[in-house]
Every structure is written in structure tokens, then in C-alpha cells.
ZAKOL-684091 format. One record per residue (C-alpha): residue number from 1; residue in three letters; x negated, y, z. Coordinates in steps of 0.5 Angstrom, whole numbers, plus 500, padded with zeros to 3 digits. Last residue first. Layout:
<atoms>
   banu   zadren    xx    yy    zz
    NUM      ALA     X     Y     Z
...
</atoms>
This chain:
<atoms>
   banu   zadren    xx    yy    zz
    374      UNK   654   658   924
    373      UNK   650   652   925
    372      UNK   657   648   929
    371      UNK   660   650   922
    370      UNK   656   646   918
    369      UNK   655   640   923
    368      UNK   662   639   923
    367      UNK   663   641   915
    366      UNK   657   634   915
    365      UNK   652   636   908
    364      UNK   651   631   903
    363      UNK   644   628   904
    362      UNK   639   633   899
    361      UNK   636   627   893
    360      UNK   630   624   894
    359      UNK   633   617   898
    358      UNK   639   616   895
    357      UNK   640   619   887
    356      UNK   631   619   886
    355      UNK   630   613   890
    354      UNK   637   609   887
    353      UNK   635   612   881
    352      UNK   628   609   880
    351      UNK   629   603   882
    350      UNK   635   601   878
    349      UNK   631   604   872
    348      UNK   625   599   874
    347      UNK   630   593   874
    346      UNK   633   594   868
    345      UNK   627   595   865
    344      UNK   624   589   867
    343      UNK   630   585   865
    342      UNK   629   587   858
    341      UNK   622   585   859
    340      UNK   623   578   861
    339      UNK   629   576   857
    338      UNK   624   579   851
    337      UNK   618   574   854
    336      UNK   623   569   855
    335      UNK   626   569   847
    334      UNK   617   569   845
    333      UNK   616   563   850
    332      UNK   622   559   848
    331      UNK   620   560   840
    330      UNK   613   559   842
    329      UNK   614   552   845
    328      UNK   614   550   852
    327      UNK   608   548   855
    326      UNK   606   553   859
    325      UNK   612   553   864
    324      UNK   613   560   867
    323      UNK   611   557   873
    322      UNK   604   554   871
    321      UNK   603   559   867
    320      UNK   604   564   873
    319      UNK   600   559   878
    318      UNK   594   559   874
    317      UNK   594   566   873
    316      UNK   594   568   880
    315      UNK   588   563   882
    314      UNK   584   567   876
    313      UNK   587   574   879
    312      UNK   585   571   886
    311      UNK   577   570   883
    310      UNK   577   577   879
    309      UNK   576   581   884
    308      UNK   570   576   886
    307      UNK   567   578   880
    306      UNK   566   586   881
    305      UNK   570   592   881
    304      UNK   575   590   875
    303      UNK   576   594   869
    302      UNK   584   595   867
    301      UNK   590   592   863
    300      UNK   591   585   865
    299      UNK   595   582   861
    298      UNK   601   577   865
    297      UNK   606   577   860
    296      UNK   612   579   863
    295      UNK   609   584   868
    294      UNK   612   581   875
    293      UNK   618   584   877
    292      UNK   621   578   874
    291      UNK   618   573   878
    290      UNK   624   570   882
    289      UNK   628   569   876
    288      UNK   632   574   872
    287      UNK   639   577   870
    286      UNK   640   583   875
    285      UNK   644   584   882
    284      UNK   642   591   885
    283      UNK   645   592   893
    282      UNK   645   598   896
    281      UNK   646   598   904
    280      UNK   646   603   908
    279      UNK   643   601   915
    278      UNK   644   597   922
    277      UNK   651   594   921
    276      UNK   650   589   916
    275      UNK   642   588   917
    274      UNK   643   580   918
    273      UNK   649   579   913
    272      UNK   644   584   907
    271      UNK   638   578   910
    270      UNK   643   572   909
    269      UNK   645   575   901
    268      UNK   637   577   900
    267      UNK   635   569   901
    266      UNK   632   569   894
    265      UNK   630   561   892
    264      UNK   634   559   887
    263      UNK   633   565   882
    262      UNK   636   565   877
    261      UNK   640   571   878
    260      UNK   636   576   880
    259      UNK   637   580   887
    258      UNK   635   587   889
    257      UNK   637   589   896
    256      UNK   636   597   897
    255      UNK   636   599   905
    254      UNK   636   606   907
    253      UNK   636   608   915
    252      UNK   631   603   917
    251      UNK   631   602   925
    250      UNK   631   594   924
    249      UNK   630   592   932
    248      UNK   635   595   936
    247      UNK   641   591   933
    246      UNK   637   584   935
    245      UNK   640   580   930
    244      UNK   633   582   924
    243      UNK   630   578   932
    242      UNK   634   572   931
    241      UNK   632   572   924
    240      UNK   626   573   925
    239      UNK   624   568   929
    238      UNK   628   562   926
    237      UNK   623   564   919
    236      UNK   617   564   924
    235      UNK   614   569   926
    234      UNK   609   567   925
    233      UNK   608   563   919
    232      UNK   608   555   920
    231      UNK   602   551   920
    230      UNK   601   551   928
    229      UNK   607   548   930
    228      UNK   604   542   925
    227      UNK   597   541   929
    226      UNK   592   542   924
    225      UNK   589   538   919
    224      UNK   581   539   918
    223      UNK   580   542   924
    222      UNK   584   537   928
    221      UNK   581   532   924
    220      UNK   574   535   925
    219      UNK   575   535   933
    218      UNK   578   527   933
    217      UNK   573   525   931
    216      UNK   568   529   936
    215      UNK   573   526   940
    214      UNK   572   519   938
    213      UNK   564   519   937
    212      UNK   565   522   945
    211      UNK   570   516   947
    210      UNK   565   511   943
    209      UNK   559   514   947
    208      UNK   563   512   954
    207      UNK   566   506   952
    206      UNK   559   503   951
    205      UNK   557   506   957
    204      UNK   563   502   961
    203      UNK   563   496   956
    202      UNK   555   495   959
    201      UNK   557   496   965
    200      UNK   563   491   965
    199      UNK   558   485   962
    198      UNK   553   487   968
    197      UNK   560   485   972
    196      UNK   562   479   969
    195      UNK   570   479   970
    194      UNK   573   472   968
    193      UNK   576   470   960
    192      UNK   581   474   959
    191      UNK   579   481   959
    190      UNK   586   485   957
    189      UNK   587   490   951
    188      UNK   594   493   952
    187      UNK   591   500   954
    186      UNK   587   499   947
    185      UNK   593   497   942
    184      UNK   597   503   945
    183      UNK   592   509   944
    182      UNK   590   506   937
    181      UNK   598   505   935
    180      UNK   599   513   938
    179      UNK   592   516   934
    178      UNK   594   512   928
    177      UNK   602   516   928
    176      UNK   599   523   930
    175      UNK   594   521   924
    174      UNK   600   521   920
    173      UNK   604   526   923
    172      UNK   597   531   921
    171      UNK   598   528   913
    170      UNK   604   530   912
    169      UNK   604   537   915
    168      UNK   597   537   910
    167      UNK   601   535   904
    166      UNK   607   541   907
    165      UNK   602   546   906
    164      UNK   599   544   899
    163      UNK   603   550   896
    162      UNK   605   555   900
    161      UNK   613   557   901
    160      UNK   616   552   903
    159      UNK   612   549   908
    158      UNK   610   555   910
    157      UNK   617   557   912
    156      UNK   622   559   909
    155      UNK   624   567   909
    154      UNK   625   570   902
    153      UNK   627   578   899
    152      UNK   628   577   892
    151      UNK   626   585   892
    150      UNK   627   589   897
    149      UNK   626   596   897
    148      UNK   626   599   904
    147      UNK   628   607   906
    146      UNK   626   613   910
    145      UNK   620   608   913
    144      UNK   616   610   919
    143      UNK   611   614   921
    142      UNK   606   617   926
    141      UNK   608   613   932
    140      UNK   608   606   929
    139      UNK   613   602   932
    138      UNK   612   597   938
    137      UNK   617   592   937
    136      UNK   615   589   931
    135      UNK   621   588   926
    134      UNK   621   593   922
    133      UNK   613   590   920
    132      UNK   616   583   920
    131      UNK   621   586   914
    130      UNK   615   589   911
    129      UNK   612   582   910
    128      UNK   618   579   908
    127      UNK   619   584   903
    126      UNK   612   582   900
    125      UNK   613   575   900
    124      UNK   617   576   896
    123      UNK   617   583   893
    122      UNK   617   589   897
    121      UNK   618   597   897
    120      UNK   617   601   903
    119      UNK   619   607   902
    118      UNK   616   615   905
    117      UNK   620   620   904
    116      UNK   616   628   904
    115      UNK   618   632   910
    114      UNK   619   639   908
    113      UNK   615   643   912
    112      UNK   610   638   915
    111      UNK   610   632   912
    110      UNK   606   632   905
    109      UNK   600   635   909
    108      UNK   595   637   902
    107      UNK   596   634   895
    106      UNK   590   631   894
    105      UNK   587   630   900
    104      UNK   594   628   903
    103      UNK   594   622   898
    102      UNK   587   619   898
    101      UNK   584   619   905
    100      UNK   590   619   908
     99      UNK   594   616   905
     98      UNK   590   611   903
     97      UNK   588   610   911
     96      UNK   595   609   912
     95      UNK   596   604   908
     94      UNK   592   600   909
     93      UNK   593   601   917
     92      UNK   600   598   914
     91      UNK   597   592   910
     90      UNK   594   591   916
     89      UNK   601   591   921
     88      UNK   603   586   916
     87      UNK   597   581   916
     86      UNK   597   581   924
     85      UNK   604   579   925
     84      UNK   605   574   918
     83      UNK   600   570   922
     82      UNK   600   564   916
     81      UNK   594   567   912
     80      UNK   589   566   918
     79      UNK   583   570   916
     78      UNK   575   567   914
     77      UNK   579   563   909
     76      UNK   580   569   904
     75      UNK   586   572   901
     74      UNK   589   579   903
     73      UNK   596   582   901
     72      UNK   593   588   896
     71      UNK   596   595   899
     70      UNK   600   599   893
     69      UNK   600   605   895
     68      UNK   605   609   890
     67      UNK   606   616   889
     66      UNK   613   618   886
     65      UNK   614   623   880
     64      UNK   621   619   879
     63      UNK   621   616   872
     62      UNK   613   616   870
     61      UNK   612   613   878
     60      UNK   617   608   876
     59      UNK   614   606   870
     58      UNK   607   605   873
     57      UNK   609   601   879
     56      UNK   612   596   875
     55      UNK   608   596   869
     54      UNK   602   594   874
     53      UNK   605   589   878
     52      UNK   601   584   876
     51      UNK   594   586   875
     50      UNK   594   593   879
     49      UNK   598   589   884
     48      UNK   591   583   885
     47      UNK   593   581   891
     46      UNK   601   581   891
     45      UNK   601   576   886
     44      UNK   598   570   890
     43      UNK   605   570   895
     42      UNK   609   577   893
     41      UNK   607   583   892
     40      UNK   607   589   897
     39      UNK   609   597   896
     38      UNK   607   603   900
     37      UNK   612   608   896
     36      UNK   611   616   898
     35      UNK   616   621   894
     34      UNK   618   626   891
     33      UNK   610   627   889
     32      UNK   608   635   890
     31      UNK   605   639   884
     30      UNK   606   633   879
     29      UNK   603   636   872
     28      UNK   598   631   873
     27      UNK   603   625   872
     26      UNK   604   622   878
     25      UNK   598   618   883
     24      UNK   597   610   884
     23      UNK   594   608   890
     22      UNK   591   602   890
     21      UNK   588   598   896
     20      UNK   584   592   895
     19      UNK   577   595   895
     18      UNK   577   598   903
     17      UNK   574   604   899
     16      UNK   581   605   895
     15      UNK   581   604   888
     14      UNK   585   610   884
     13      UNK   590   609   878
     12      UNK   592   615   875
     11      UNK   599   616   871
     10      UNK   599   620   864
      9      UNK   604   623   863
      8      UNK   601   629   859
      7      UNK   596   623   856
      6      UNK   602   620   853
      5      UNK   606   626   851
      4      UNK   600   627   847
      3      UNK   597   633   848
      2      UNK   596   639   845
      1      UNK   590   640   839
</atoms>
């Protein structure tokens, strides 16, 4: 029997052995991807891009025949999830190492002849994060970006940006606030009934073993409640926009903002204000909110590799129904579904034609440099 144009253009999505990289290949009749995307998520979302991106990624490699690696943002406690520095520079040895391993044994060197487009594409926290990496004086000398797509770009701070941050800045100005009163109230304590020297001797160890108690207190409080300089990303939102400022520190030639209507949060308008001089920018306002580039009805579709795969799809869930407000009613819940999905596919149309009409499509050719060729 033939096959069905579903199975034709059938998309493959492969783990990477580092078991949170995927790399998604076009339909098998694809000789030679258009393009190469490295695509990030946002906070939470962006660590499980196979549960929550996937009808993203997949209709615009359908649409343009591109090759999509999508580097999951890492969630652990061993790490320090506020360095946005390290976590970036990361998700790019990710990305090479799919390319690598995964992209290139497929299809052979993608950049030798004719060079194949590489575009960083981000949601969120995601865009953040690629826009850190443009950042970083010290590029990456075997690749850059041709291009960026950034989606509800944002740069708040920690406390803004992550749940039960701004809980533990309070909670550390408290602390600072007992430590001071404790300070004050022991330099102000005076002996006023005479000096008994064995007595003071006594005080004197008793204090030391106290003062040791103390620090060891104080340690476990500092663990448990860090300073607030060190509670905030790095870098931190000033720190970056002064760096996006600095004309030599973006060099992206391309830059397609994608903005929503509802979205409280986006940030896209003073980035585009930042970069106005150091690339061409294209813009794409539609009807949404923040999350709607995620899949609107959160399913998951696909095998999971182990049961620790599971743990951030579980913690992303919950954030989703908390978002999306799991206590309206069915007939709020089904109209914001169809908003959802038509917005999506919007979106995913918007995507795939600015890469297949701006960044794939040949440049137009200069008459000047034409004529000095001849």
C-alpha cells in the first residue's frame, strides 16, 4: 500500500545520550535540512521541550524542512540554577554535541559548501538565555547564530521570575534584622555588681563554646538562607541591559520578536529599543498570553526514558493547571483551548515563514558588489 501523508511526513524525534537533548529530524524525504534551530524553553517548561513544545517544533519542522535541537534547561540541586552564564554556555556544548553526533551523521558537514543556517530560537526564560550567550565576550569560535527567535522575551530578576525566591530574600532580611538587635544587645550588656575574676573566666569559655554554637548556626542559616546579592541571576537584569547597550556585544545579524497581547510580563519592546542598531529586527504581535507556545492542552505524547524523566514533566503540570487557572468551568476551559490552538497556529505560520522568507531564502543580491565581481 503507499503511505499515508502522515507517515510521509512523518517527523523523528531522537534522545541524545546526555538524556535531556532532542533532536528532531524533517520528514525522511528531506535530503539536506534548510535549516539548524537550537531551540530552549522557558522556566519549568523548558526541561521537558518533547512534553510541552512538541506541537511547536514539530509543525515548523513540517513547514520548512529544518532540524530542531531542542537542549532541555536542566533541573537539579546539585547546580546553581540562578547562573544564567554557566546554564547557557551548557545548553551550547548540548548543542553541539547533538550536532555532532546526531545532525551531521545524518546528513554529512552541513557547513562546508553551502553553509546551512543556524537559529537560536527561545521562550522565555529560554530567550533570556540565548541572549546571555550573544552576550558573552568570548564567542564560540566554530559557530554563531545567523539568526535569533525570541518569544515573550523577559529580564526580571530571581525574585520575579521564580517561585519562593522573594520567600527566602524576606526571610534572610530577617535574620540580617535579629543578627544586628542580637549584636547591639550584647555589646550594651555591662557587669554592674563589681568584677570577679575566676567568674570572668568562667564567662570567657562559657562565651567561647556559645560563639562556636553561634557560627555553626549562623552557617546553617546562611545555607539555608543565602545572602540576597546571592539570590539573583547572573547577570543580573541591569547587567544585561547595560551589556545588549554595548554595540559590539550582540552580533546576531537577524532578530524575529514575537510578542502576545496578554502577556504582562513580556519585556520584547525594551529589548527591540536595546538591539535597534546592531540587527534587523522583525517583529510578530498575536493574540495569546505568556504560555502560548506551549502545547495547549499540556498532553503528553511520547515514551518517557525513566522515572526521574517524569519528576520536571510532573512539577510542570502542576504549574500549568495552576497558571491556566484549573477552576474555571468547562465552557471557559473549552473557548480557551480553541484561543489556544488558533493563536498556536498562528504563531507556528509566523515562525516558519520568517525562516523560510528571511533567513533561508538567497539575500538579494548588492548591483555594487555584482559589478565589482565582474
Amino acid at each position: 500500500p503507499r503511505p499515508s501523508y502522515e507517515d510521509v511526513n512523518a517527523v523523528e524525534w531522537e534522545l541524545c545520550e546526555d538524556a535531556s537533548t532532542w533532536v528532531v529530524l524533517p520528514p525522511s524525504f528531506v535530503e539536506r535540512p534548510n535549516a539548524i534551530i537550537h531551540f530552549v524553553g522557558g522556566t519549568f517548561f523548558g526541561s521537558s521541550p518533547n512534553v510541552w513544545y512538541r506541537t511547536l517544533i514539530e509543525g515548523i519542522v513540517k513547514t520548512t524542512n529544518a532540524c530542531v535541537v531542542a537542549t532541555g534547561i536542566p533541573v537539579t540541586l546539585l547546580e546553581n540554577p540562578l547562573d544564567h552564564v554557566k546554564i547557557a554556555r551548557q545548553l551550547q556544548r548540548q548543542f553541539h554535541m547533538a550536532l555532532t553526533e546526531v545532525v551531521q551523521d545524518e546528513y554529512g558537514d552541513l557547513f562546508k559548501d553551502r553553509p546551512t543556517p543556524v537559529i537560536g530560537m527561545g521562550h522565555s526564560l529560554g530567550s533570556r538565555l540565548l541572549v546571555v550567550l550573544s552576550t558573552l565576550y568570548k564567542k564560540d569560535k566554530y559557530l554563531s547564530y545567523d539568526a535569533f527567535i525570541l518569544m515573550a522575551f523577559t529580564n526580571f530578576g530571581a525574585a520575579a521570575s521564580i517561585p519562593g525566591v522573594q520567600s527566602l530574600l524576606d526571610k534572610r532580611r530577617q535574620l540580617d534584622y535579629r543578627r544586628m538587635n542580637e549584636e547591639y544587645l550584647q555589646g550594651n550588656r555591662d557587669d554592674e555588681y563589681g568584677y570577679d575574676e575566676e567568674k570572668d573566666e568562667l564567662q570567657e569559655l562559657f562565651d567561647d563554646v556559645q560563639e562556636t554554637i553561634n557560627e555553626q548556626i549562623s552557617d546553617i542559616r546562611d545555607v539555608l538562607t543565602p545572602q540576597e546579592e546571592s539570590m539573583e541571576f547572573h547577570p543580573s537584569p541591569e547587567e544585561l541591559w547595560r551589556a545588549l547597550n554595548d554595540a559590539r556585544r550582540y552580533d546576531i545579524p537577524d532578530t524575529l520578536l514575537c510578542t502576545f497581547d496578554d502577556d504582562d510580563v513580556c519585556q520584547s519592546a525594551k529589548l527591540a529599543n536595546s538591539i535597534r542598531n546592531m540587527t534587523d529586527i522583525y517583529y510578530c504581535s498575536l493574540a495569546g498570553g505568556h504560555l502560548t507556545p506551549l502545547n495547549a492542552d499540556g498532553d503528553f505524547q511520547g515514551d518517557l526514558t525513566s522515572p526521574l524523566s517524569a519528576i520536571p514533566s510532573t512539577i510542570s503540570k502542576a504549574v500549568w493547571k495552576l497558571l491556566r487557572g484549573e477552576r474555571d468551568s468547562d465552557k471557559t476551559r473549552r473557548r480557551r483551548h480553541r484561543e489556544d490552538n488558533l493563536s498556536g497556529q498562528l504563531l507556528r505560520q509566523s515562525i516558519s515563514r520568517y525562516i523560510t522568507d528571511v533567513i533561508v531564502a538567497p539575500k538579494p543580491v548588492d548591483p555594487r558588489e555584482a559589478k565589482m565581481e565582474r
